[in-house]
MARKOL-138667 format. One record per residue (C-alpha): residue in three letters; y, z, x. Coordinates in nm, 4 decimals. Layout:
REM residues N
<"ALA"; <Y; Z; X>>
...
END
This chain:
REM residues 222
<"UNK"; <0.0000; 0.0000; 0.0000>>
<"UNK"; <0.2723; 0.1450; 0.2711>>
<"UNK"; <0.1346; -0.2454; 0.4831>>
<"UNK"; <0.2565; -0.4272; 0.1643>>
<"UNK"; <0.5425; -0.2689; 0.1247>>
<"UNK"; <0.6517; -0.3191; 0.4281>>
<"UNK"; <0.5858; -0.7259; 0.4455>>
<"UNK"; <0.7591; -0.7732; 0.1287>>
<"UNK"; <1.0847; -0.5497; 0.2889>>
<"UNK"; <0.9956; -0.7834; 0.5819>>
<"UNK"; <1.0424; -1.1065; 0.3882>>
<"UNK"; <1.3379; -0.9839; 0.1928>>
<"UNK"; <1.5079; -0.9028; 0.4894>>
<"UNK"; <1.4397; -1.2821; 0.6518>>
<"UNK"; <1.5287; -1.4467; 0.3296>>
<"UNK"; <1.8775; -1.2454; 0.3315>>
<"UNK"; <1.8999; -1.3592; 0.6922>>
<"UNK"; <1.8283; -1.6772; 0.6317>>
<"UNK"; <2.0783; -1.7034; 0.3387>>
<"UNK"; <2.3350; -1.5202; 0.5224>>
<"UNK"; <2.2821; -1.7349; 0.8311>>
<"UNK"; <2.3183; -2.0214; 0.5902>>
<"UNK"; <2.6004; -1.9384; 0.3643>>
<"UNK"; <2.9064; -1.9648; 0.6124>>
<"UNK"; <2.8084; -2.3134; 0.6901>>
<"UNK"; <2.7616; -2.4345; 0.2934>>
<"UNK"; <3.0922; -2.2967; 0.2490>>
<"UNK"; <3.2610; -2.4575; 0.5369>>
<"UNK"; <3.0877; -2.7838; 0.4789>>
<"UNK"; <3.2140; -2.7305; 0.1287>>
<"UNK"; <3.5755; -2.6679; 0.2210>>
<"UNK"; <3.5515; -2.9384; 0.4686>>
<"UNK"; <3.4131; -3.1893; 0.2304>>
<"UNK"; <3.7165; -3.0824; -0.0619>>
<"UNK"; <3.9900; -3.0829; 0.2121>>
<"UNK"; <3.9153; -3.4389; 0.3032>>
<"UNK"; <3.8575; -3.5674; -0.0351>>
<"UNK"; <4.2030; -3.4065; -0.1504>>
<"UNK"; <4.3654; -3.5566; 0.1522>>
<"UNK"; <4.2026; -3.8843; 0.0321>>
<"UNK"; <4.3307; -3.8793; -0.3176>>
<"UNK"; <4.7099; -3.7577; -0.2018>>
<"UNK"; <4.6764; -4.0677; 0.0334>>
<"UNK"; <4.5960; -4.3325; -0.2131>>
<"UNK"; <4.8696; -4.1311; -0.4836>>
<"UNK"; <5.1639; -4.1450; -0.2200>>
<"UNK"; <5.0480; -4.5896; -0.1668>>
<"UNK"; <5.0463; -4.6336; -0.5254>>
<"UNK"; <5.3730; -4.4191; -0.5729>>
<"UNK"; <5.5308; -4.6611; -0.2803>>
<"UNK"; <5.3322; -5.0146; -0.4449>>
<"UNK"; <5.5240; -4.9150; -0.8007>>
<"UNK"; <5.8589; -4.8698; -0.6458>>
<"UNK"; <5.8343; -5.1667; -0.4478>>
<"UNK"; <5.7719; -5.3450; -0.7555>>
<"UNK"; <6.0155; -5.1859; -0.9456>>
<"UNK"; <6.3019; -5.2642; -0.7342>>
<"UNK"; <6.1890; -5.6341; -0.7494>>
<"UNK"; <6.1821; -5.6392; -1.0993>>
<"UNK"; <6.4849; -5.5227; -1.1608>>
<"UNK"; <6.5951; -5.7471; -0.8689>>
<"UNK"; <6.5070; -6.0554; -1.0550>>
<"UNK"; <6.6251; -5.9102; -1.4191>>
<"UNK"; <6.9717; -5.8652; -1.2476>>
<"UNK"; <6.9904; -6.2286; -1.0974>>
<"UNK"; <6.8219; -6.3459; -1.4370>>
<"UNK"; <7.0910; -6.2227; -1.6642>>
<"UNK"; <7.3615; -6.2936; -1.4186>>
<"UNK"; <7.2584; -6.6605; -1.4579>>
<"UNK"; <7.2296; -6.6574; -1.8186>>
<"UNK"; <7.5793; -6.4771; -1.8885>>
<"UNK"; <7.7353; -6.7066; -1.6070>>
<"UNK"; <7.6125; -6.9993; -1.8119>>
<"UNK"; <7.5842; -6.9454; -2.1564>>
<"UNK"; <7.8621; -6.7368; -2.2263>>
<"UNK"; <8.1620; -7.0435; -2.2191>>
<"UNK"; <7.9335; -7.2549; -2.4534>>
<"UNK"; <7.7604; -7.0117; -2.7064>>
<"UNK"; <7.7546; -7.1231; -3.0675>>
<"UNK"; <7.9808; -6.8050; -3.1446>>
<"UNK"; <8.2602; -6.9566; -2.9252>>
<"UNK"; <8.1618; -7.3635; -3.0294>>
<"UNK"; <8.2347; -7.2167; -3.4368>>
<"UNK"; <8.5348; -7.0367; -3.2880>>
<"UNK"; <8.6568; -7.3582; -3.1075>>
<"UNK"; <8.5633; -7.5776; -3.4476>>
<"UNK"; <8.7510; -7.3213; -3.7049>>
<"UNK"; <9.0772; -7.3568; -3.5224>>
<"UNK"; <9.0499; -7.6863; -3.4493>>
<"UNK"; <9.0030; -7.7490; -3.8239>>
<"UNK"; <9.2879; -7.5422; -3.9053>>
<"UNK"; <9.5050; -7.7136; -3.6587>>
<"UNK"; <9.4304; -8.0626; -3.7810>>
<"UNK"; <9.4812; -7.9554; -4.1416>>
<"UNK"; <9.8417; -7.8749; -4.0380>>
<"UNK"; <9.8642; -8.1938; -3.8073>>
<"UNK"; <10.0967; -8.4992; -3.8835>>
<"UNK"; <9.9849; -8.7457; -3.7018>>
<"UNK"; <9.7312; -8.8461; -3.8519>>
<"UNK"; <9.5991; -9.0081; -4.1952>>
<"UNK"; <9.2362; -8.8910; -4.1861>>
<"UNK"; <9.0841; -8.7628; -4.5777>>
<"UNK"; <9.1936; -8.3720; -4.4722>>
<"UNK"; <8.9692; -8.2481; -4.7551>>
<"UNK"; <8.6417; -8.3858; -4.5551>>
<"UNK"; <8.7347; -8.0140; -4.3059>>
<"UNK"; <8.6889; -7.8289; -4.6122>>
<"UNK"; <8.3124; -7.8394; -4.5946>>
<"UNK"; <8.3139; -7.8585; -4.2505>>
<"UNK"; <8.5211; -7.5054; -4.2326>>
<"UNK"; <8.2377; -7.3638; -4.4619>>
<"UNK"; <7.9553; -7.4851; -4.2144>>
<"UNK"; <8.0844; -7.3984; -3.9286>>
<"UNK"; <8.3385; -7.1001; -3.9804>>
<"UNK"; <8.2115; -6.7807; -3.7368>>
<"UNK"; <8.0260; -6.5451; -3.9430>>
<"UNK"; <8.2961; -6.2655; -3.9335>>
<"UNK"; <8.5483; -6.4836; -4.0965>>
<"UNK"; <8.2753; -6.5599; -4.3879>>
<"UNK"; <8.1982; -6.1860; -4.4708>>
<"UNK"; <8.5859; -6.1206; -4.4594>>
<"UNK"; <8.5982; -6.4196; -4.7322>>
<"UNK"; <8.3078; -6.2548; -4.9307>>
<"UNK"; <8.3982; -5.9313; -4.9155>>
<"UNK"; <8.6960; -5.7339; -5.1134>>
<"UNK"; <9.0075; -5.8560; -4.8797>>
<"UNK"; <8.8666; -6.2027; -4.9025>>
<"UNK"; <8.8223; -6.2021; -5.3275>>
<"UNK"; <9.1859; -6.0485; -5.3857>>
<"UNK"; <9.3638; -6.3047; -5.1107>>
<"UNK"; <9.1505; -6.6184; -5.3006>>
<"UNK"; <9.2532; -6.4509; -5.6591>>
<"UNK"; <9.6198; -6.4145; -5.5596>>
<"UNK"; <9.6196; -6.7464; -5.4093>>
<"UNK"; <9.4778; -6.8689; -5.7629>>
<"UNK"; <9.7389; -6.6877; -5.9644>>
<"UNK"; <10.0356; -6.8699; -5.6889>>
<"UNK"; <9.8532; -7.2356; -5.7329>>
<"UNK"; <9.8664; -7.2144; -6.1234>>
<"UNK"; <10.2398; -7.1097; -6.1693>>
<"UNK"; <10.3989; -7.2618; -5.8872>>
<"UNK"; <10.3516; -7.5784; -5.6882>>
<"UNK"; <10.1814; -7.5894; -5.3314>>
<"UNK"; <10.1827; -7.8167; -5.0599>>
<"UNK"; <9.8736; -7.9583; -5.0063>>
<"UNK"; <9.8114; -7.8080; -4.6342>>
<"UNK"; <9.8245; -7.4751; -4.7714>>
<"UNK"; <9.6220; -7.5686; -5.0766>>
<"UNK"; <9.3083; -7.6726; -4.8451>>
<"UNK"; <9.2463; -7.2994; -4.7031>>
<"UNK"; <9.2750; -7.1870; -5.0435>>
<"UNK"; <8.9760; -7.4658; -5.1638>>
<"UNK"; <8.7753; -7.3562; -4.8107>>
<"UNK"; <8.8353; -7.0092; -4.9212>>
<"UNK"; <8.6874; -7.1004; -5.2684>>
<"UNK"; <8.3953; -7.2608; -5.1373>>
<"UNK"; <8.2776; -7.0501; -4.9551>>
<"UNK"; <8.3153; -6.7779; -5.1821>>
<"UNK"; <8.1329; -6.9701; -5.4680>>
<"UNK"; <7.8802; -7.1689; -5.2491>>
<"UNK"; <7.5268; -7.1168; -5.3256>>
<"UNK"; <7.2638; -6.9855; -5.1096>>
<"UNK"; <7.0626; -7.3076; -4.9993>>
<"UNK"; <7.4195; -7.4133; -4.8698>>
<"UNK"; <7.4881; -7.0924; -4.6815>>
<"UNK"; <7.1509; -7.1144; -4.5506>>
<"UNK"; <7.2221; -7.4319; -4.3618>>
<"UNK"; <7.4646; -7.2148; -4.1110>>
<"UNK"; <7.3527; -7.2338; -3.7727>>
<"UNK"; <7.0618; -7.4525; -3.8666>>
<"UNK"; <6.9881; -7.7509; -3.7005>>
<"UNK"; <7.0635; -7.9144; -4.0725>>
<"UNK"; <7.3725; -7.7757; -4.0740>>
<"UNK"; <7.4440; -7.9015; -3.7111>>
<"UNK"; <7.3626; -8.2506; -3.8465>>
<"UNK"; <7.5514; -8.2529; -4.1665>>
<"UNK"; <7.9055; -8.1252; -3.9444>>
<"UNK"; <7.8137; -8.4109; -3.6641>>
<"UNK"; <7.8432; -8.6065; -3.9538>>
<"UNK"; <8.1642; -8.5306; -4.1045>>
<"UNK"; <8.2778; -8.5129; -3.7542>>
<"UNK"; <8.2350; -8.8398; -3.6420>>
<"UNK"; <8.3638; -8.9694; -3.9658>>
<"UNK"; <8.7154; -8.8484; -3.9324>>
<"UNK"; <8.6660; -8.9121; -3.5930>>
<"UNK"; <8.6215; -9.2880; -3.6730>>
<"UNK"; <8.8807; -9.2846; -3.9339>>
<"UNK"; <9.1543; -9.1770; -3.6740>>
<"UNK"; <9.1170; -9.3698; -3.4206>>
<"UNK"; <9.0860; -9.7051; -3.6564>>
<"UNK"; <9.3671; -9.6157; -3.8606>>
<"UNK"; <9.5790; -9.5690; -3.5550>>
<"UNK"; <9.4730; -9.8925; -3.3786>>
<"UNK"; <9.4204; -9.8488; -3.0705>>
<"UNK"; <9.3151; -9.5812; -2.8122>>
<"UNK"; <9.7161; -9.5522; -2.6893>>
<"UNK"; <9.8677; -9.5078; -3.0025>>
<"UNK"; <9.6062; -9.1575; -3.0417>>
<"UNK"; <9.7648; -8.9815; -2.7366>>
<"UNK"; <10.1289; -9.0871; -2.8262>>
<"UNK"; <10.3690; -8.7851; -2.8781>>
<"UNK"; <10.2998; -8.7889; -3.2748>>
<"UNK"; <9.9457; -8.8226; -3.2778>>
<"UNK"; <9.8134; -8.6257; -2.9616>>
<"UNK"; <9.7917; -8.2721; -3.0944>>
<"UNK"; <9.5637; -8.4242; -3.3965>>
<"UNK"; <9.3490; -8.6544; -3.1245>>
<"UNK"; <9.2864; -8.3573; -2.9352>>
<"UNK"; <9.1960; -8.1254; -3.2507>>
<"UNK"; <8.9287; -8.4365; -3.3583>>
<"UNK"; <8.7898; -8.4664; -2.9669>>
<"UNK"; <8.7199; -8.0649; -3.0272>>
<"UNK"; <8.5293; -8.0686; -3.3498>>
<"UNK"; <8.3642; -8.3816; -3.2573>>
<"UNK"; <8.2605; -8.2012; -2.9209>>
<"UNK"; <8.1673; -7.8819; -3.0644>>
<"UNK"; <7.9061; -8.0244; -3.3485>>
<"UNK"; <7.7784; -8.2388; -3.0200>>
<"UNK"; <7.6643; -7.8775; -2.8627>>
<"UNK"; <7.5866; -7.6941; -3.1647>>
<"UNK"; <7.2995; -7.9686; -3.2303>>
<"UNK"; <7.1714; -7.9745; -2.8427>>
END
């Protein structure tokens, strides 16, 4: 009994050795083996990190020189500013002498291609009080007929349907102004004569109005 006793102590004892002697170097293989695997992961964290800002900065890089183009080019021709450039050239030739064009052919033309803030002004409350006043003026008292136009464009675009005010800045609507456009255009020049007699002191401001609204249906359809 005591011989057993003491070769099971005996083999306790050896096992605790051996698990002893064998601990430390599971634990330092351990911390060895985590150490390098965390200095592995920080290493590929810190090349990504550096791969996404490097790509970030070109990114941006090229949306910077991309929009600079864009504004640098489309800004002086956008259809905002060719409607802006047709609406006053309209309202300049409807006060223009020189000329003997049908002015009420830039009454539709005004409702095609006026800018879309000077349509909701029409259609709202300021716009419905200045075309009912303007009614009120026509019927009791006379009017020259270049005043009287802005009060018809006035009217027709307050009473114009939907499938008409649909055709704004549609490639229809493009068409249909290109149209008028040229026709006055035509009807200038062949009433006049002859390419002089358009630029002459009487006739230039009116040439020039007609070479604008020509120009600016020409870009609205491209």
């Amino acid at each position: 009994m005591s011989s057993l006793t003491l070769v099971s102590s005996n083999s306790l004892l050896s096992s605790f050795n051996i698990n002893k002697n064998n601990n430390p170097i599971n634990l330092l293989s351990l911390k060895n083996s985590n150490f390098i695997s965390f200095n592995n992961t920080c290493h590929h964290l810190q090349t990504d990190t550096r791969k996404s800002r490097t790509s970030y900065q070109i990114m941006k890089n090229r949306e910077r020189k991309g929009s600079l183009g864009v504004v640098c080019y489309s800004s002086p021709l956008s259809p905002h500013t060719l409607q802006w450039v047709s609406t006053i050239s309209s309202a300049v030739l409807v006060l223009a002498k020189g000329t003997a064009i049908p002015k009420s052919f830039l009454v539709p033309l005004f409702a095609l291609q006026a800018p879309k803030s000077i349509v909701s002004w029409i259609k709202g409350e300021y716009g419905l009080w200045t075309a009912f006043l303007a009614l009120l003026v026509r019927l009791f008292l006379s009017v020259p007929g270049e005043l009287e136009l802005p009060f018809m464009a006035m009217l027709l675009v307050i009473v114009s349907p939907y499938q008409v005010v649909d055709l704004r800045g549609t490639q229809a609507g493009a068409i249909i102004s290109l149209i008028v456009a040229g026709y006055l255009a035509f009807q200038h020049f062949s009433r006049l004569g002859s390419l002089r007699k358009a630029f002459d002191q009487g006739s230039s401001i009116a040439t020039l109005a007609l070479i604008a609204i020509t120009a600016a249906s020409c870009l609205l359809l491209i």
